[in-house]
C-alpha positions as CSV (number, residue, x, y, z in Angstrom):
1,X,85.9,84.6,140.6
2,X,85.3,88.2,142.6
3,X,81.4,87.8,141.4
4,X,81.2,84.0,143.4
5,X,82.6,86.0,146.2
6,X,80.7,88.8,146.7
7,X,77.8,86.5,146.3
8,X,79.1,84.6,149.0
9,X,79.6,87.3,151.4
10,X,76.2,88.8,150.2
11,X,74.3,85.6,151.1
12,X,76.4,84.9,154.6
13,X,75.1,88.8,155.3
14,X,71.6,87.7,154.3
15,X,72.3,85.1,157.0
16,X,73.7,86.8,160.0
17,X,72.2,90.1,160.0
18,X,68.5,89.8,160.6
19,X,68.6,87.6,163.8
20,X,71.3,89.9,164.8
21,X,69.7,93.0,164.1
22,X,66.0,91.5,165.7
23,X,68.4,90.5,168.8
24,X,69.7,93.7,169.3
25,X,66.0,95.4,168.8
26,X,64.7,93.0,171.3
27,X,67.8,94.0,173.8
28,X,67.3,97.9,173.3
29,X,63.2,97.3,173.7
30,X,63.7,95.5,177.3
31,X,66.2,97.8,178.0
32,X,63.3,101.0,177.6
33,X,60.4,98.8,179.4
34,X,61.0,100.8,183.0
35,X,60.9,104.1,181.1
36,X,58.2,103.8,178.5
37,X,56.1,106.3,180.4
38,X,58.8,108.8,179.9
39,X,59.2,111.0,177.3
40,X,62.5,110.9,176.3
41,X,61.9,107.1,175.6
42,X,60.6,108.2,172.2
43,X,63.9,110.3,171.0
44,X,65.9,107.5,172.6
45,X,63.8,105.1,169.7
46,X,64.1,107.8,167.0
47,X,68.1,108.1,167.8
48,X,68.8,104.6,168.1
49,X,66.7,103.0,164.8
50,X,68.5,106.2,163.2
51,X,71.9,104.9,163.7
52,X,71.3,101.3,163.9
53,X,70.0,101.2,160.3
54,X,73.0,103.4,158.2
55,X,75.8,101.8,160.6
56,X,74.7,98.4,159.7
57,X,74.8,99.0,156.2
58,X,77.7,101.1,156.4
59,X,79.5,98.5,158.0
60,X,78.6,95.4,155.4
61,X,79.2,97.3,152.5
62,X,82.8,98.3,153.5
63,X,83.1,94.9,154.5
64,X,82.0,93.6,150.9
65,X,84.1,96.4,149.2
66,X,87.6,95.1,150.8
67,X,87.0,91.4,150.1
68,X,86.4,92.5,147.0
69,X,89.5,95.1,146.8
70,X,91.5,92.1,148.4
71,X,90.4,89.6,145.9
72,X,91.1,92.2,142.5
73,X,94.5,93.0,143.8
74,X,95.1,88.9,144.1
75,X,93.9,88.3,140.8
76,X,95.7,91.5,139.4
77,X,98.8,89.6,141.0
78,X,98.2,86.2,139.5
79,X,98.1,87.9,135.7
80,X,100.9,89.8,136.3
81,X,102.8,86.8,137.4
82,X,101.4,84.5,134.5
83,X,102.4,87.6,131.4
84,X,105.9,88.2,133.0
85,X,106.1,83.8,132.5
86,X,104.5,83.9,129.1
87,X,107.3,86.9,128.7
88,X,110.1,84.6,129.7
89,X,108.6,81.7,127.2
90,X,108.1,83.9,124.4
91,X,112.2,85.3,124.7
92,X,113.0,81.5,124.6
93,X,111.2,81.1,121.5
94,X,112.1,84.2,119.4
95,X,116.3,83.4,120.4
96,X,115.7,80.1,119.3
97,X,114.2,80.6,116.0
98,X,116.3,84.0,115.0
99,X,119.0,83.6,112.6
100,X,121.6,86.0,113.4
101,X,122.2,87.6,116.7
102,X,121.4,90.8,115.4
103,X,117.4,89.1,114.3
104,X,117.6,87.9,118.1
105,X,117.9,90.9,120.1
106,X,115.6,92.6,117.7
107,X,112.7,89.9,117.9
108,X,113.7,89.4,122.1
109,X,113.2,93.5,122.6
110,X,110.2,93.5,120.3
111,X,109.0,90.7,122.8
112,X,109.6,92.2,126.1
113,X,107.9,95.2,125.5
114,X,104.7,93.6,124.2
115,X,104.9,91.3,127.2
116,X,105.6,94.4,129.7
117,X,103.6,96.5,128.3
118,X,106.6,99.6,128.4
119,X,109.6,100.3,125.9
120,X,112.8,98.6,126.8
121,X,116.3,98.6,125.1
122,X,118.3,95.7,125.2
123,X,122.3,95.2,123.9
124,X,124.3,92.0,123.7
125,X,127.5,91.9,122.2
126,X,127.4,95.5,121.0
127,X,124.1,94.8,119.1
128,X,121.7,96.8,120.2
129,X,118.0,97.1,119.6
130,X,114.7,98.5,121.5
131,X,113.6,102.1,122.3
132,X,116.5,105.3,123.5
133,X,115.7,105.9,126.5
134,X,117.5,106.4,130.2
135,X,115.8,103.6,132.7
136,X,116.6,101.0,135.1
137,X,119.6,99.4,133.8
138,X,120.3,95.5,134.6
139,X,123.1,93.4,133.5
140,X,122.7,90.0,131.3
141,X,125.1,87.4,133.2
142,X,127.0,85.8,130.9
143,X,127.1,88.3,128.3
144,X,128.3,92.3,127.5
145,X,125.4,94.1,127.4
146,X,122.5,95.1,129.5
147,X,118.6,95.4,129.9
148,X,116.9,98.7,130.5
149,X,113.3,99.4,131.6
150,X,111.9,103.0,130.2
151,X,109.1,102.7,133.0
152,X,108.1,104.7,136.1
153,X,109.8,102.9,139.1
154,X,109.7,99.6,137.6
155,X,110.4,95.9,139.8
156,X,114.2,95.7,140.1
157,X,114.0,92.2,141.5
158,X,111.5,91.2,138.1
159,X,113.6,92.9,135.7
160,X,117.1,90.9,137.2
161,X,115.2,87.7,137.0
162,X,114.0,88.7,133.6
163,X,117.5,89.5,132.6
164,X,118.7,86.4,133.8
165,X,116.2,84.9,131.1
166,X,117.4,86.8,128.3
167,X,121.0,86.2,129.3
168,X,120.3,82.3,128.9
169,X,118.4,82.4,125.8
170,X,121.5,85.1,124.0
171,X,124.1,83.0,125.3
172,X,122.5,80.1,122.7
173,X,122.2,82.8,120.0
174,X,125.7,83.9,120.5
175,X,127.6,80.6,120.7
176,X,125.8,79.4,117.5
177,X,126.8,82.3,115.8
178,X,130.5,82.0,116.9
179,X,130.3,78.4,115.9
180,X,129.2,79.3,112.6
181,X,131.8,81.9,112.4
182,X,134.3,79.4,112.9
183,X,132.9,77.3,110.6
184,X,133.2,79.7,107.9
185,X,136.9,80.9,108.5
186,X,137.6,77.1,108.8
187,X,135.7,76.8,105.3
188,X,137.6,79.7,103.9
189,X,141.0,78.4,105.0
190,X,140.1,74.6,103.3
191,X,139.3,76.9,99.8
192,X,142.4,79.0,100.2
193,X,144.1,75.9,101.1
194,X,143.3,74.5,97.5
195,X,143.9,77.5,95.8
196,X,147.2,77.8,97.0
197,X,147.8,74.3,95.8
198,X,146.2,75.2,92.4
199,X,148.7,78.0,92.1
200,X,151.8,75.7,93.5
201,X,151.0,73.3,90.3
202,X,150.7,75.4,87.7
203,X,153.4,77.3,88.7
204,X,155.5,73.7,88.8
205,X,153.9,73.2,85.2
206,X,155.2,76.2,83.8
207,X,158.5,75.8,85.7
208,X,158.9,72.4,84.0
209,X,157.6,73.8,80.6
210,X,160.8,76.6,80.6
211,X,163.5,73.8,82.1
212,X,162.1,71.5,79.1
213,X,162.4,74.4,76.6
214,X,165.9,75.2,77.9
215,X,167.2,72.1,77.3
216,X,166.1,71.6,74.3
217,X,167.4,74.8,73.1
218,X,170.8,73.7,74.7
219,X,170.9,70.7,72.4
């Protein structure tokens, strides 16, 4: 995309400058007419194609150079803005398909610093994962823990958004893993349920077995 521009501004100079620069030549020459007999006419020439020449170029190639400068630091903006939403995606996906929340934070830290491009350490719910370091803390809404950036004067506003992303997806992670925890006491009440009932008959049985054997020892 910068190449189509500079082409652009290349062929518009192509355009502009040579009736501009003969116009101006034609200006200064009438200009000299009464004093062409004079020899300070010649110096005046030497001086003024001198300057003309380097100042015109001067001119459209720092002209070029900040369209260009101005169209890197767009596109530079535009990528940045596309891997910090591919980032966001990608910590969506790796909550979803971890197991445990322990896998999730793993995976989601593992993600963020590929994505960013700079270590990060990330806790939720005492789990913690990423690299030791002492950053730019955020919060994650919703949850106990926090996001840190282990990077030189990193983008505040980014890494709340960011965090707010994380938050979401952990929130997921941790309510399915309460859920299953509750699942799993209710499953080991049921069993200890029907043990205990196991344990009340047999103990019946051998209750009745010693009341029948009493009696009959009785008689």
């Amino acid at each position: 995309m910068a190449s189509h521009n500079v082409l652009r501004l290349v062929r518009l100079a192509q355009r502009l400058l040579p009736p501009a620069i003969a116009l101006v030549v034609v200006v200064f020459e009438l200009a000299l007419l009464p004093y062409r007999h004079q020899d300070a006419t010649l110096w005046f020439r030497l001086g003024f194609y001198g300057l003309v020449g380097p100042l015109v170029t001067y001119a459209v190639l720092e002209w070029i150079a900040q369209e260009v400068l101005e169209r890197a630091r767009a596109e530079r903006a535009l990528e940045e803005a596309n891997r910090r939403l591919l980032a966001a995606g990608r910590v969506f996906r790796e909550a979803l398909e971890s197991e445990n929340l322990e896998e999730a934070v793993r995976r989601v830290a593992q993600v963020l610093e590929e994505s960013l491009g700079y270590p990060v350490a990330l806790e939720v719910e005492g789990v913690q994962a990423g690299s030791d370091c002492q950053g730019l803390r955020v919060p994650l809404p919703g949850l106990k823990g926090y996001l840190e950036a282990c990077a030189h004067h990193p983008d505040r506003g980014f890494l709340e958004v960011l965090a707010h992303e994380v938050g979401g997806a952990l929130q997921a992670v941790v309510a399915r893993s309460r859920d299953l925890l509750t699942l799993y006491e209710v499953d080991q009440a049921l069993k200890a349920e029907a043990n205990l009932d196991r344990l009340l008959e047999g103990l019946l049985e051998r209750i009745r077995a010693w009341a029948g054997a009493e009696g009959t020892g009785v008689l």
